[in-house]
N, C-alpha and C positions, 0 to 999 in steps of 0.2 A: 392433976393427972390427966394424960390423954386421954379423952371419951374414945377413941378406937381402942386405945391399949382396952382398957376394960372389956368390951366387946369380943376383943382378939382372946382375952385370957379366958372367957366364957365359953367361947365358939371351939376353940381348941382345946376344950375338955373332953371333947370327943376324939377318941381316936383315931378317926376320916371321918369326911362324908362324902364315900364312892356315890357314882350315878346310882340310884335305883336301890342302896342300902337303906336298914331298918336307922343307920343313925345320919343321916342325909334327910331322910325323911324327918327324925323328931328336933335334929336343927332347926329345921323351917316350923315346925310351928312351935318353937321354943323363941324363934325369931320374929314371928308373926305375935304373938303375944306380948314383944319387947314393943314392937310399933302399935298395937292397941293401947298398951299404955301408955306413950307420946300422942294419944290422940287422934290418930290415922284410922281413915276406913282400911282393912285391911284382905283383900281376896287371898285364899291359896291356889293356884294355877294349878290345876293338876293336866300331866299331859305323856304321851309316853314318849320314850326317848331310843338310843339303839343304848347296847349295854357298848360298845366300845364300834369306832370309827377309823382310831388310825391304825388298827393293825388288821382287825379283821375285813373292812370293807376293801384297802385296796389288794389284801390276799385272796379273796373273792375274784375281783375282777380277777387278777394273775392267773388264779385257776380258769377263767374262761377264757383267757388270751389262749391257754396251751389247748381249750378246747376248741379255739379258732383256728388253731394252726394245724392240730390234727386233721378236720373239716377241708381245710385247703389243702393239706399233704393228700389226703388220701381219697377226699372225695369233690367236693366244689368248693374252687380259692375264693370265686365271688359272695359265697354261703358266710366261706369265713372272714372273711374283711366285712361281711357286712355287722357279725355278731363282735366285731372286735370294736365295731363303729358305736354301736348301740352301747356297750359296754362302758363307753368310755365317755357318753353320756353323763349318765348322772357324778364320774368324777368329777368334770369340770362342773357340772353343778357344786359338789360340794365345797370346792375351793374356788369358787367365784362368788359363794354366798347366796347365790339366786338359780333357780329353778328346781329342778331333781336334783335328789342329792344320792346318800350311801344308806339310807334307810331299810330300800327293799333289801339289803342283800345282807341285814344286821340280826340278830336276836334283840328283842327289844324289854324294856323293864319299863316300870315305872317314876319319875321325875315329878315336880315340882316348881313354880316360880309362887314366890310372896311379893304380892304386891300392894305396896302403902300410896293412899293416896289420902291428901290433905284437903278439908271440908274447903269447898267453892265458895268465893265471895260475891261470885256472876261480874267481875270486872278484872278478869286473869288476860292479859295482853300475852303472858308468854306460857309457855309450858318448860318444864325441867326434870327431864328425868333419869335418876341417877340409880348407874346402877353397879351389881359387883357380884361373881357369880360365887356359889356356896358352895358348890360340888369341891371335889378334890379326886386328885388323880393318883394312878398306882406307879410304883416303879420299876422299870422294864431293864433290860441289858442297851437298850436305845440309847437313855437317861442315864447309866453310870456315868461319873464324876469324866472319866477317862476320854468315853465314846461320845459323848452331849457337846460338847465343840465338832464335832464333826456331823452333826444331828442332817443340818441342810447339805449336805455334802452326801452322804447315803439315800439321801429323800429324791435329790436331784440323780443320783444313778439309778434309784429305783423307778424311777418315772423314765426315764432315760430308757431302759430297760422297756418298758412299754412301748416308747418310740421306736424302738430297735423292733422290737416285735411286729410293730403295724406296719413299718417297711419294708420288713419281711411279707408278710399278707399283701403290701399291695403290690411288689415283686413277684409275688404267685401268681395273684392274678391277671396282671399284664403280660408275664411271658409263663403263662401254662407249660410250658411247653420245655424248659428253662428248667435244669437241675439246680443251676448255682442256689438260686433263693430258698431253697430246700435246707439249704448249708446254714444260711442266716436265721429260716424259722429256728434248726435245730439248736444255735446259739442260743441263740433268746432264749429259748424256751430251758433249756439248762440254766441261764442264770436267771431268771424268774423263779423258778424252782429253789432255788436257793432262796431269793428274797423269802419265798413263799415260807418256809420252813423258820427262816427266821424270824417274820412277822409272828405267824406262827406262838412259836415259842415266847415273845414279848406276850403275845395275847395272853398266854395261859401261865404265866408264870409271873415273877414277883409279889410285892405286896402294897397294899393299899397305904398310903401316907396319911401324916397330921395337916400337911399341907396351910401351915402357919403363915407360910410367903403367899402361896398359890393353892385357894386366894382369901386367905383366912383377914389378910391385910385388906384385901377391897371392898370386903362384906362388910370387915368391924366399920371401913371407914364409910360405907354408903349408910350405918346405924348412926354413927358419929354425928352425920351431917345431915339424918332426920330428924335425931334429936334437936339440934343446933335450930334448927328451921321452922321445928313444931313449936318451941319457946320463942322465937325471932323470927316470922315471917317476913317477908318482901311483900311489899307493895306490888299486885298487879302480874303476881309469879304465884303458879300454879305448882306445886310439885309433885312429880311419883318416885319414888323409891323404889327400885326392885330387887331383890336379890335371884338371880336366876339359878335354875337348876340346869345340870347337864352341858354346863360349855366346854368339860373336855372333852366332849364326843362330840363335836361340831356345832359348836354355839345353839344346843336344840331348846334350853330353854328361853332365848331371845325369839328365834324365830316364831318359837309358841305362843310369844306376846305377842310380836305383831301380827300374825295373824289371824290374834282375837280383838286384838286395839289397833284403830287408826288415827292417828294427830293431821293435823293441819301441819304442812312439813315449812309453811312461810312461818310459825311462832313456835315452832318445836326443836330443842335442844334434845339430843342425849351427851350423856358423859357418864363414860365409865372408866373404871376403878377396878386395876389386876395386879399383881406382886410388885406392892408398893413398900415391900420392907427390909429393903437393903441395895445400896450404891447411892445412884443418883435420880433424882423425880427426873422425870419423861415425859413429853407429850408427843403422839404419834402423828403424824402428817398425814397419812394416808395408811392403805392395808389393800390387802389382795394377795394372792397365790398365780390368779391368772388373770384377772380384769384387775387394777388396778383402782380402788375405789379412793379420791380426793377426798380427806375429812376438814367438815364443813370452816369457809371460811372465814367466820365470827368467831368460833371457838380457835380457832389455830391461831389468829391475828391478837386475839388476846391472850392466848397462853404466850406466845412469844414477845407481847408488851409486857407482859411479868417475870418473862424468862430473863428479859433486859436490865428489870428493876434489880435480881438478884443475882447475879455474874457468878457462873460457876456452881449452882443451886439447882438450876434447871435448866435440862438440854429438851434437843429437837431432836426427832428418827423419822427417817422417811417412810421405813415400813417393818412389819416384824413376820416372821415368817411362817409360826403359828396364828390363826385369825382371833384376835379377841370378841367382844359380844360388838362391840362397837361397829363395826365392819355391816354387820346387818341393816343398822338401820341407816348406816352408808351408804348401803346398795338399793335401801327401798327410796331414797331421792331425801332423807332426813339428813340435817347436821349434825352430827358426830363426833365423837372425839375417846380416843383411849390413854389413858396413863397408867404411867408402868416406872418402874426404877430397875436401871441396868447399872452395873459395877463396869470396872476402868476397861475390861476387853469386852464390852459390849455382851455379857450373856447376865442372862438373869441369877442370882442367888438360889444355890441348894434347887435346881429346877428339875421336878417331878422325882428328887430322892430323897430319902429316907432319911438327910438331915434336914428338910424342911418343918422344924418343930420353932418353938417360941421364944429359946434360949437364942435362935439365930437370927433373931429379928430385929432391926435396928429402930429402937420405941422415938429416940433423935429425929429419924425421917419420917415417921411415920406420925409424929405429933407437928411435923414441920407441914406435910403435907396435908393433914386436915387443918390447921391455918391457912394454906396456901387453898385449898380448897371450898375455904367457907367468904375467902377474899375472891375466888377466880366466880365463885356463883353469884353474890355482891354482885362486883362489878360489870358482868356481864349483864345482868338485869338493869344496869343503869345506862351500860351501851345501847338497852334496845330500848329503854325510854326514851331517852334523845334522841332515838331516830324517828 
């Protein structure tokens, strides 16, 4: 039997594990105790996190675009262009993965990372560390079955929406004088208003999932392949295991490690592990929203020499439109890498609804892919001995 199945069916006796919930929390040190037993030092990360990012933070901003547009209607355009300017700040931080993000303008709760690290031999040439986030996410009118293929198509009007607005403001500004751009804030600012109400309503509404795909599958398999590693180490391969907290609210508990951990980024791998249980195994090529971050290219050249080995097993993506944990340490100058498994029109299985439970998970891929996964770690630590 698959060591992640096992995992998967323990992890998913919990009903979620929302960011900042009472069973999110006793996962992780129910998990933290699974790698004590395999013999790992094992820390709990504690760290705070926002309670929700993609609907709250950018209806915040939304609300102060209309408060920028008021400002320049009615009193100084420059006033308002400048708070639309500033505003708009830490979005592109949060989708570039680096600087300010959507924190300030979130309510925030409590989160978690577990992190296992295996006793030092003092002749570890490489680092490896594999991770897979524990949190799960709720289900919104975003996410039904119907609306979820058009997910990037709303997100792109909704930002779209913002651009329409800030050329409105800097319309204002430039001709004061000039009724027409008066016409364009009024626009925007009505269909903002909308977005607003319907982020809105996702924020406060539906219900929390089992989240068996996502990412009940990256967790079982990042325990899978502690296990595997604590009985079998590698020669001269160091390992960390994390399971993170909080990566649906903007990969906060990645960020949390590294800004408590730094590696050496010339012998440092990450690889991570997110809804790996149903289509086809995946490995990501890069990631970004706005900077476009390159995943590292040792790990890409060999997931693609094994993607060869098994024709039709494993594909390549150039990028996914939600950021996984991987993207992080993308952007800090680390090598990287995410896998994920998509079905034949390219969207993930059951993603962020209420049929993502256990019964929908394909144990086939999933016991394929921690094979595949305990061959791609192998190998790799052999590629960088012979170099």
């Amino acid at each position: 039997m698959s060591k992640a199945w096992t995992y998967l069916e323990r992890l998913t006796r919990y009903p979620h594990r929302a960011v900042g919930s009472a069973e999110e929390a006793a996962a992780a040190e129910e998990a933290a105790g699974w790698l004590r037993d395999m013999g790992y030092d094992v820390e709990i990360q504690r760290f705070r996190a926002p309670r929700d990012t993609l609907y709250l933070g950018p209806a915040v901003i939304m609300a102060g675009y209309l408060a920028a547009a008021a400002i320049a209607a009615w009193w100084q355009p420059w006033v308002g262009l400048l708070l639309a300017v500033l505003l708009l700040i830490p979005l592109v931080g949060e989708m570039s993965g680096k600087g300010l993000d959507l924190d300030a303008y979130t309510p925030k709760v409590g989160s978690q990372n577990v992190i296992a690290r295996a006793a030092g031999q003092g002749d570890e040439r490489l680092t490896v560390v594999v991770s897979g986030h524990l949190d799960t996410q709720h289900a919104t009118w975003l996410f039904h079955p119907r609306i979820a293929p058009h997910v990037q198509t709303y997100l792109n009007l909704a930002y779209g929406s913002l651009g329409l607005m800030l050329l409105g403001l800097v319309l204002r500004a430039v001709f004061p004088g000039a009724g027409w751009p008066l016409w364009l804030l009024g626009a925007g600012a009505a269909v903002l208003s909308l977005h607003i109400a319907f982020l809105l309503a996702c924020a406060f509404s539906g219900g929390y999932i089992n989240g068996a795909n996502d990412n009940t599958t990256g967790a079982a398999l990042t325990l899978a392949l502690a296990e595997h590693f604590a009985a079998h180490p590698l020669p001269g391969v160091r390992f960390h295991f994390v399971l993170t907290g909080a990566e649906e609210v903007g990969t906060r508990g990645m960020k949390a490690f590294l800004r408590a951990y730094r590696y050496d980024p010339a012998s440092t791998y990450f690889i991570n592990l997110d809804n790996l249980g149903g289509g086809t195994l995946t490995y990501l090529e890069g990631e970004g929203m706005t900077l476009y971050h390159r995943f590292g290219k040792d790990l890409v050249e060999l997931a693609r020499a094994m993607a060869a080995e098994r024709p039709g097993q494993v594909k390549a993506r150039p990028n996914l439109l939600l950021p996984t944990d991987a993207m992080i340490p993308a952007a800090h100058g680390y090598q990287a890498i995410s896998f994920l498994a998509f079905l034949e029109d390219g969207s993930l299985p059951n993603y962020h609804w209420y049929t993502d439970t256990p019964e929908h998970v394909d144990r086939e891929l999933l016991s394929f892919t921690e094979d595949f996964m305990k061959e791609y770690i192998r190998r790799l630590a052999e590629v960088r001995a012979a170099s």
